[in-house]
C-alpha positions as CSV (number, residue, x, y, z in Angstrom):
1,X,-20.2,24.3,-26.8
2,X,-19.9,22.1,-29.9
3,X,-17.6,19.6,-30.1
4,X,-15.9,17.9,-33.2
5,X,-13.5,15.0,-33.7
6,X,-10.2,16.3,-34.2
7,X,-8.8,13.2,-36.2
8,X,-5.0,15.2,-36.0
9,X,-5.2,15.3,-32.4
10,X,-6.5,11.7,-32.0
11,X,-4.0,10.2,-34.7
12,X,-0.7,11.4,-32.4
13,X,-1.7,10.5,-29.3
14,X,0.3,7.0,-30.4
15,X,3.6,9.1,-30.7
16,X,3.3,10.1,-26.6
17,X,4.5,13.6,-27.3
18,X,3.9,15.8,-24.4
19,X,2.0,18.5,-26.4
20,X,-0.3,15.9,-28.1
21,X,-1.6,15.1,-24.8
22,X,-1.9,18.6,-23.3
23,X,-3.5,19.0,-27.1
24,X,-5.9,16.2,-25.9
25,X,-6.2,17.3,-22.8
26,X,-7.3,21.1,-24.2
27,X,-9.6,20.2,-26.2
28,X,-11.5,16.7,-24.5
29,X,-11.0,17.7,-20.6
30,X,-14.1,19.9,-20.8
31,X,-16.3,17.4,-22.5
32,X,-14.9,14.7,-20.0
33,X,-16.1,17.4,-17.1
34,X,-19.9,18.1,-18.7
35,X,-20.7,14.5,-19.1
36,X,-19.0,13.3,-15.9
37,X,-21.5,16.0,-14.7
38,X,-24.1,14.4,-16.9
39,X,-23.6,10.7,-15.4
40,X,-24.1,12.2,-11.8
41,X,-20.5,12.7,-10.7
42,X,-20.4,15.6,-7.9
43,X,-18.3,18.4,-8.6
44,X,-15.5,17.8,-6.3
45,X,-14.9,14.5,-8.2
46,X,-14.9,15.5,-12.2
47,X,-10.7,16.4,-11.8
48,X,-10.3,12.7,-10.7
49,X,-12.8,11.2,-13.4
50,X,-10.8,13.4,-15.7
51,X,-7.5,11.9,-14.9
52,X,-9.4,8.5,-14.7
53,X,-10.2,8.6,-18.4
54,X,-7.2,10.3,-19.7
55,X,-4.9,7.3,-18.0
56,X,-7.9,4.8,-19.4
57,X,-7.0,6.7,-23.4
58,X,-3.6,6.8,-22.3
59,X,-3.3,3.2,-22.2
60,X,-4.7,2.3,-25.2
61,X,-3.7,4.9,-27.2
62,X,-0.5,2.0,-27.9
63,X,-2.8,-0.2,-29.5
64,X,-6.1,2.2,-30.4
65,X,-6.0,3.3,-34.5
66,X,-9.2,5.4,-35.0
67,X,-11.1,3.9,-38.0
68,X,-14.4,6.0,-38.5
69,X,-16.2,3.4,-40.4
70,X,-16.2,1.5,-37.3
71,X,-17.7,4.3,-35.4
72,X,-17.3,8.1,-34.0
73,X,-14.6,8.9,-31.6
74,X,-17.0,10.2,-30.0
75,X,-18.8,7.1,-28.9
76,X,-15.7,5.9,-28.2
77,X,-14.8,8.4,-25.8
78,X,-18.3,8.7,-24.6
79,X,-18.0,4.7,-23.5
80,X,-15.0,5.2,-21.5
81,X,-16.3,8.3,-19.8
82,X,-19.0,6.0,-18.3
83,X,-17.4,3.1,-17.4
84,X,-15.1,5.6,-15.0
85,X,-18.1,7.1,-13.8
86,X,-19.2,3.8,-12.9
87,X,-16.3,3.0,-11.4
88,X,-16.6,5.8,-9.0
89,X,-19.9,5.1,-8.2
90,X,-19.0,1.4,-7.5
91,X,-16.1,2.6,-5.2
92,X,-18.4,5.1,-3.4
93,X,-21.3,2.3,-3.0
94,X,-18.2,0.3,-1.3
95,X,-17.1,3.3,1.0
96,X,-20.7,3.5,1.9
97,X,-21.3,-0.2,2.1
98,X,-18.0,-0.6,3.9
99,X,-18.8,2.2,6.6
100,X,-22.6,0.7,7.2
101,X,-21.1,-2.3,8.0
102,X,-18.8,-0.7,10.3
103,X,-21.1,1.3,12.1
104,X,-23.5,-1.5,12.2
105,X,-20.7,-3.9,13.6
106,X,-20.2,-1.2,16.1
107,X,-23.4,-1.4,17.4
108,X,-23.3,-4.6,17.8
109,X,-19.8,-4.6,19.3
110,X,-21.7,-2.1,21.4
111,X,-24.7,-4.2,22.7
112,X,-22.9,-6.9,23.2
113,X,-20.2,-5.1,25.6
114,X,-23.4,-3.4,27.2
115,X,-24.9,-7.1,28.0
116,X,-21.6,-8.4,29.0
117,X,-21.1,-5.0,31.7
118,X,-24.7,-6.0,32.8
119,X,-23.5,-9.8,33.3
120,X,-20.6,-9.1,35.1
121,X,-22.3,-6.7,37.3
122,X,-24.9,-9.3,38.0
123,X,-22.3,-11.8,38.9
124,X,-20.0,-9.6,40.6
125,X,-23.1,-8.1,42.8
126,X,-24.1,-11.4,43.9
127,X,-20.5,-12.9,44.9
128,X,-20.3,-9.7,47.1
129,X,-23.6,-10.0,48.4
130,X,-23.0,-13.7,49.5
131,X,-19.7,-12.7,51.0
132,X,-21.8,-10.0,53.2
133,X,-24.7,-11.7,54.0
134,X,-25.2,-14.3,56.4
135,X,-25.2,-18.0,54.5
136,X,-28.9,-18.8,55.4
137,X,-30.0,-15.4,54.1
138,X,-28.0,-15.8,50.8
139,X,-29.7,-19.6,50.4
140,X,-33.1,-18.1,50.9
141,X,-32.2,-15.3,48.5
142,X,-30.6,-17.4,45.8
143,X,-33.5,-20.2,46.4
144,X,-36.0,-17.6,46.1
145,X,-34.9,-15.3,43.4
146,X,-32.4,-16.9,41.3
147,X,-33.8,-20.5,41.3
148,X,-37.7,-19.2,41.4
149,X,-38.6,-21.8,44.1
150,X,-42.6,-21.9,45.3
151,X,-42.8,-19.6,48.5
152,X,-44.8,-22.5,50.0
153,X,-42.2,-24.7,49.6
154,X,-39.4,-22.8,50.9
155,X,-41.4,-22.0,54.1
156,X,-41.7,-25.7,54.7
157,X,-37.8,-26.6,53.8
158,X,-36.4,-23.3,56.1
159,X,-39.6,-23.9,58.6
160,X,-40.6,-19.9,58.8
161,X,-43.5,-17.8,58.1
162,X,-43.6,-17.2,54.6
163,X,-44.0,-13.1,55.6
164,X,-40.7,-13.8,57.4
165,X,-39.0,-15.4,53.9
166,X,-40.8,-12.3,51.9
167,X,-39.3,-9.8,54.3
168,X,-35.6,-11.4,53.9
169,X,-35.8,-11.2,50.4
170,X,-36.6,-7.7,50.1
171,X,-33.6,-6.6,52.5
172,X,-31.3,-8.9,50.3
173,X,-33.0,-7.6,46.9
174,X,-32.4,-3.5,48.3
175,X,-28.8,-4.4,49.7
176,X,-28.3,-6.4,46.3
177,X,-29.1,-3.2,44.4
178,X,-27.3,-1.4,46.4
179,X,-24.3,-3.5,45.7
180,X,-24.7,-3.2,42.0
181,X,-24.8,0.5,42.1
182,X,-22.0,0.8,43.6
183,X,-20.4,-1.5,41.4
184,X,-21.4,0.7,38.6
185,X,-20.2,4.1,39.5
């Protein structure tokens, strides 16, 4: 498909007739549409880059008196063609950009909810287990496993075997568990 300047066509957009538009519209739509396909637009957004450059002529079509000495409409037209298609490809980089960073903040959101359940759980398991445990089994629990005292040491302070400390830690590491299981149903 060739196609030409149509200086009569160009010189009345500046009246704003109706039919010098649809004229315009006729006649530059398809070539819009080819090089629209040309700068990489998809299909499903040529009608909107159409419209997009149309509006673009539209508005200066006030001011805009073709001279052909100081180029080809052509060119013209060809310039504003791919500064829309940029435009689109700016505003999709954005919707892309914009919905990484959502999903990425989601996961985020996501990790840190899944540390804070995990915390709370923690905390939550050992309040109950301290409410259902006798106090000198909790302080050799907490002594031995949260504070990561020396078995040695803590068989001198509570004056027991250390087998005997090893043995009421496990029972209040399985009935901590089970706790926290229960807890997360």
């Amino acid at each position: 498909m060739s196609f030409t300047t149509h200086f009569s066509v160009v010189g009345r957009l500046r009246e704003e007739e109706g039919t010098s538009w649809e004229r315009f519209f006729g006649i530059y739509g398809p070539l819009i549409r080819m090089h629209g396909r040309d700068c990489g637009v998809p299909e499903g957004a040529l009608d909107d880059l159409v419209q997009d450059v149309m509006l673009s002529v539209f508005k200066q079509s006030k001011t805009f008196v073709y001279d052909p000495s100081r180029g080809r409409f052509r060119d013209y037209l060809r310039i504003i063609i791919r500064a829309r298609a940029g435009d689109y490809f700016r505003g999709v980089y954005r919707t892309e950009r914009a919905a990484r960073s959502v999903e990425s903040e989601s996961l985020h959101l996501d990790n840190l909810y899944e540390a804070e359940w995990e915390a709370h759980i923690r905390k939550e398991s050992l309040k109950r287990l301290r409410e259902t445990s006798s106090p000198r089994h909790y302080q050799i629990f907490h002594m031995a496993v949260i504070q990561n005292r020396d078995p040695k040491e803590l068989a001198e302070f509570f004056r027991m075997p250390r087998a005997t400390l090893y043995s009421i830690r496990l029972r209040m590491e399985a009935k901590l568990r089970t706790i926290a299981r229960s807890l997360s149903a």
